[in-house]
C-alpha positions in Angstrom: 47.7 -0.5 -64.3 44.2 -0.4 -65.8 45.2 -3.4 -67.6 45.9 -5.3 -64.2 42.7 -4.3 -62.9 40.8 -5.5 -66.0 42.8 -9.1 -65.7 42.1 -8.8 -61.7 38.3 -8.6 -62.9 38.1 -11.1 -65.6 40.1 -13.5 -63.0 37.4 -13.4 -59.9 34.4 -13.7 -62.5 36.1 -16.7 -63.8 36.4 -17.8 -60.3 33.0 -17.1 -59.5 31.5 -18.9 -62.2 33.3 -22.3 -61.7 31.9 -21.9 -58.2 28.9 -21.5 -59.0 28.7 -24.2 -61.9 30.4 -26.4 -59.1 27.6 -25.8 -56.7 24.8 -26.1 -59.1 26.6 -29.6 -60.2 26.6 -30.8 -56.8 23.0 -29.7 -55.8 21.6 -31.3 -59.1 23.7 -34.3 -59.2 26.0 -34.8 -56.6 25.7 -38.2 -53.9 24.3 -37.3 -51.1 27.8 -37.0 -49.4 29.2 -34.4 -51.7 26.4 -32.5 -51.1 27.0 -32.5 -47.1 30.2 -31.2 -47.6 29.1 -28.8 -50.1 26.8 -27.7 -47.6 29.4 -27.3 -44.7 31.7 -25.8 -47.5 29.0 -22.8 -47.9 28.2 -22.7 -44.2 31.8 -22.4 -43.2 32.2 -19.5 -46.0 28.8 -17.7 -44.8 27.0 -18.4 -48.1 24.0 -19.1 -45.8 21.3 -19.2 -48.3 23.0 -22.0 -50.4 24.2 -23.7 -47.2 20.2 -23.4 -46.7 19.3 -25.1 -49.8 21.4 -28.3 -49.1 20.8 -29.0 -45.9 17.0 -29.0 -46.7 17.5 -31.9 -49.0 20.2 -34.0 -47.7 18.2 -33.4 -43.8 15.7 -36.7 -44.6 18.9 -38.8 -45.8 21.2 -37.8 -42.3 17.8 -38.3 -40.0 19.3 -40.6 -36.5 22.5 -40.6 -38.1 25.7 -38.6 -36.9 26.0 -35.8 -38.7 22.3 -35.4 -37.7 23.3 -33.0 -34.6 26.4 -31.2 -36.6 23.5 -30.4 -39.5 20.6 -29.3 -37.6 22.9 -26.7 -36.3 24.3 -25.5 -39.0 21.4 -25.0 -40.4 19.8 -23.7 -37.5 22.6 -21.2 -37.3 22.1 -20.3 -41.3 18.2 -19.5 -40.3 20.0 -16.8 -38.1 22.7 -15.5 -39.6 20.0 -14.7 -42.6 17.5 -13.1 -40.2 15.0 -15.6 -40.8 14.2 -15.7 -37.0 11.0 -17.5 -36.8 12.7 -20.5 -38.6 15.7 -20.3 -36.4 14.0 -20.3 -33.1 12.1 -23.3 -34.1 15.1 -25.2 -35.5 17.4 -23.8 -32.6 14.6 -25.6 -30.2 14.7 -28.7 -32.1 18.0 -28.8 -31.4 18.0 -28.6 -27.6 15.1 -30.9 -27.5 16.8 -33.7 -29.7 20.7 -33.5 -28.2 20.1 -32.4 -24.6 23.4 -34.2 -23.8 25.1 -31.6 -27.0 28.0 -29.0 -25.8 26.3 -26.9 -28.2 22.7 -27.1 -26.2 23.3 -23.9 -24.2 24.3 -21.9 -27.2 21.4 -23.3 -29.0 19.0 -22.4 -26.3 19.9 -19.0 -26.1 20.0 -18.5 -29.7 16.4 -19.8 -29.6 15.0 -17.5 -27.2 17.3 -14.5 -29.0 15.3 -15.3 -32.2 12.3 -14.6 -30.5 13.4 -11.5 -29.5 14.8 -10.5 -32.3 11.2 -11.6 -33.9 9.2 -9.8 -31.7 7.1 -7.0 -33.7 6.8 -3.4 -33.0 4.5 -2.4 -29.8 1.8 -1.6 -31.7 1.4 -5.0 -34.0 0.0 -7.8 -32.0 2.5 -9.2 -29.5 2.5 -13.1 -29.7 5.8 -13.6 -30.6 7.0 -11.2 -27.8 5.2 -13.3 -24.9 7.1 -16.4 -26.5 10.3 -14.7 -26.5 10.0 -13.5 -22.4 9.0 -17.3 -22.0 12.0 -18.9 -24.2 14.7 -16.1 -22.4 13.2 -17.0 -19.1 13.4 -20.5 -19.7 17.2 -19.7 -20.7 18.1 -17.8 -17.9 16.3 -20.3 -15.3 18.1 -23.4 -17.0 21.4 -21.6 -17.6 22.0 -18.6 -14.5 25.6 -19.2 -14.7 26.1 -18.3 -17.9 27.9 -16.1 -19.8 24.7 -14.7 -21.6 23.0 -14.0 -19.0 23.2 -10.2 -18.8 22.2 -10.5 -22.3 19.3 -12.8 -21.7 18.1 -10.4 -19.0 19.0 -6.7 -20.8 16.4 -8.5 -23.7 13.9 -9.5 -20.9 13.5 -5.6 -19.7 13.5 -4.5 -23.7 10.6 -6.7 -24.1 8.9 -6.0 -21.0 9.0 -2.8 -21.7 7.3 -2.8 -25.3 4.3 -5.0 -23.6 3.9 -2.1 -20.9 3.8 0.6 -23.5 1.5 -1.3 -25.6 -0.8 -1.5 -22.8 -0.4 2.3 -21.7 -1.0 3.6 -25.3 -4.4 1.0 -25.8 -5.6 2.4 -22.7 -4.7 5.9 -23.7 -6.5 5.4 -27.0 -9.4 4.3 -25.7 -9.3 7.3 -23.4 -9.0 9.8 -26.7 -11.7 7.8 -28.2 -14.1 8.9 -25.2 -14.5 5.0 -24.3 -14.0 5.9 -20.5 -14.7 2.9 -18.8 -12.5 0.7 -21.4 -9.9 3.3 -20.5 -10.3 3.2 -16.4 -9.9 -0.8 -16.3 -7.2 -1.2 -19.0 -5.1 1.6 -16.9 -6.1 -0.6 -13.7 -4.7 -3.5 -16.0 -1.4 -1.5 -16.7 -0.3 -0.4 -12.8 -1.4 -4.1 -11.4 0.4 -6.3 -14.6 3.5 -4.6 -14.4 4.3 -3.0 -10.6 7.0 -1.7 -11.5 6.2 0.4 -14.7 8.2 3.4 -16.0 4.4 4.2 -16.8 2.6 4.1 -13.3 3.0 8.1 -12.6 1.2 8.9 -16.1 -1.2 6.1 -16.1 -2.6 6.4 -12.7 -3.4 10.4 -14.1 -4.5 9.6 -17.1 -7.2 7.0 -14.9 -7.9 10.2 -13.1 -9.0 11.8 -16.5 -10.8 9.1 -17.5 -12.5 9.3 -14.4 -12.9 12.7 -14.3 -14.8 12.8 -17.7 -16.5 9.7 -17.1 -18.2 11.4 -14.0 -18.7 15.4 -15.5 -20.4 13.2 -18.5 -22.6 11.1 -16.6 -26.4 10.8 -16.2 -27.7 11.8 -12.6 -28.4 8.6 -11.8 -25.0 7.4 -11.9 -23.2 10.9 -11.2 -22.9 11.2 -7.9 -21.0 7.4 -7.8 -18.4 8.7 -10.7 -17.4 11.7 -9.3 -16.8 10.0 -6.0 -14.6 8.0 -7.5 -13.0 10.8 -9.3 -12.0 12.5 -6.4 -10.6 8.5 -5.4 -8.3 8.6 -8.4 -7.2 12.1 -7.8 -6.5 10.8 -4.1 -4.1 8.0 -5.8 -2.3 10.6 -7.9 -1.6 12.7 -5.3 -0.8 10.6 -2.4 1.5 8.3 -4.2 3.3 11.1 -6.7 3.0 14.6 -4.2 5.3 16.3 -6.3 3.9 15.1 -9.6 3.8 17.4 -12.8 0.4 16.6 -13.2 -1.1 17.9 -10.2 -1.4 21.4 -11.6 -4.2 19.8 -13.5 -5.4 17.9 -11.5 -6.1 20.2 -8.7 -8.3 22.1 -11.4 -10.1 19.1 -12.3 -10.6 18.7 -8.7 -12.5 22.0 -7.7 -14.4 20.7 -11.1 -15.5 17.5 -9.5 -16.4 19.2 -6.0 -18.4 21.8 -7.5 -20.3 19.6 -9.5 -20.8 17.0 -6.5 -22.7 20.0 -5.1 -24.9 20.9 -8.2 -25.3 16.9 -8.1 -26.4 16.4 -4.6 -28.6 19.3 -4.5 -30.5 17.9 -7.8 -31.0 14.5 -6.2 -32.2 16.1 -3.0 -35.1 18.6 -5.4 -36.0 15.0 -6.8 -36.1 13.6 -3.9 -38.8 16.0 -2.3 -41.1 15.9 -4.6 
């Protein structure tokens, strides 16, 4: 038994090798034809990094011929399959672009945008590549709403959304921790009118509220009075939009803070005032 397993070895390393010298032969040396079908050979037995290498140097010999549209593809596809998604979504909308009339367009158009998506960083890194990917998807499903990828296109739409709504929450909440108050107040302003719909809206339009609050307890006389008027605005928001909100508890402290110092405020201006 161990002997069969030490011939079984022997056999698909032997096997391997003369696979690999054949490829190296044909990548080296090989016409221009072999090397296409070497090509399709790999693509075909998901050895999508060799399948890579060939199609990159046969593409310049195949340009406005025939195969052109079955290589771009493939080699499109290989980008993919190998996660290298900023590479596929270009080559997948090269493809669309140069064979509109292709049974493959669709396919290649929503593997374009789904590279995007797929590309698209983590909330907290710049988000480029995301607002490319909601503009390729939407371009997908306006093009194609018939599809069968469309509850796909649209699940990845909502995903992406969503990370550009929590990027913009957390920048306004960090500039909030950082004391930045004003930066915090317009970027939450930002947040609720950019995206009406937000999961966020209840805990952004408090978190304005604290800005607001601290902006206004912080403030110099002569700009007090203002701020803590539209404090009590915010709180307003908060309470007439979300009446049963968590964060009212809070808030209703904050409030008798803000009245109380209204008060205090309004009696200093009227002592300045009369003298």
């Amino acid at each position: 038994m161990q002997k069969m397993k030490k011939i079984a070895v022997i056999f698909l390393v032997t096997i391997s090798f003369l696979s690999c010298s054949e490829y190296q032969k044909v990548l080296n040396k090989g016409e221009v034809t072999d090397q296409y079908k070497m090509a399709t050979k790999m693509y075909e037995a998901k050895k999508y990094g060799r399948a890579i290498t060939l199609f990159e140097k046969i593409t310049p010999s195949y340009r406005a011929k025939p195969q052109m549209e079955r290589i771009q593809y493939m080699i499109s596809d290989a980008y993919y399959q190998t996660k290298q998604y900023s590479l596929s979504s270009y080559y997948f909308n090269r493809f669309t672009k140069n064979y509109p009339k292709s049974t493959k367009r669709e396919e290649a158009a929503f593997l374009s945008a789904q590279s995007y998506y797929l590309d698209s960083p983590i909330f907290s890194l710049d988000q480029k590549t995301t607002h490319e990917a909601l503009t390729a998807l939407q371009g997908f499903i306006d093009t194609y709403p018939n599809s069968d990828k469309i509850d796909e296109a649209n699940k990845s739409v909502k995903e992406l959304q969503y990370k550009l709504e929590k990027k913009a929450f957390e920048t306004a909440k960090q500039y909030y921790h950082i004391e930045d108050y004003i930066a915090s107040i317009k970027s939450f302003d930002n947040l609720i009118s950019d995206f009406l719909g937000t999961s966020f809206r209840e805990e952004a339009i408090f978190y304005k509220f604290k800005a607001s609050y601290e902006l206004g307890i912080k403030s110099v006389v002569s700009k007090k009075e203002k701020r803590l008027n539209d404090a009590v605005k915010a709180y307003d928001k908060l309470k007439r939009n979300y009446p049963e909100s968590e964060y009212l508890k809070d808030s209703n402290k904050m409030l008798d803070d803000l009245n109380k110092e209204l008060v205090t405020v309004k009696e200093l201006i009227a002592t300045i005032e009369n003298k």
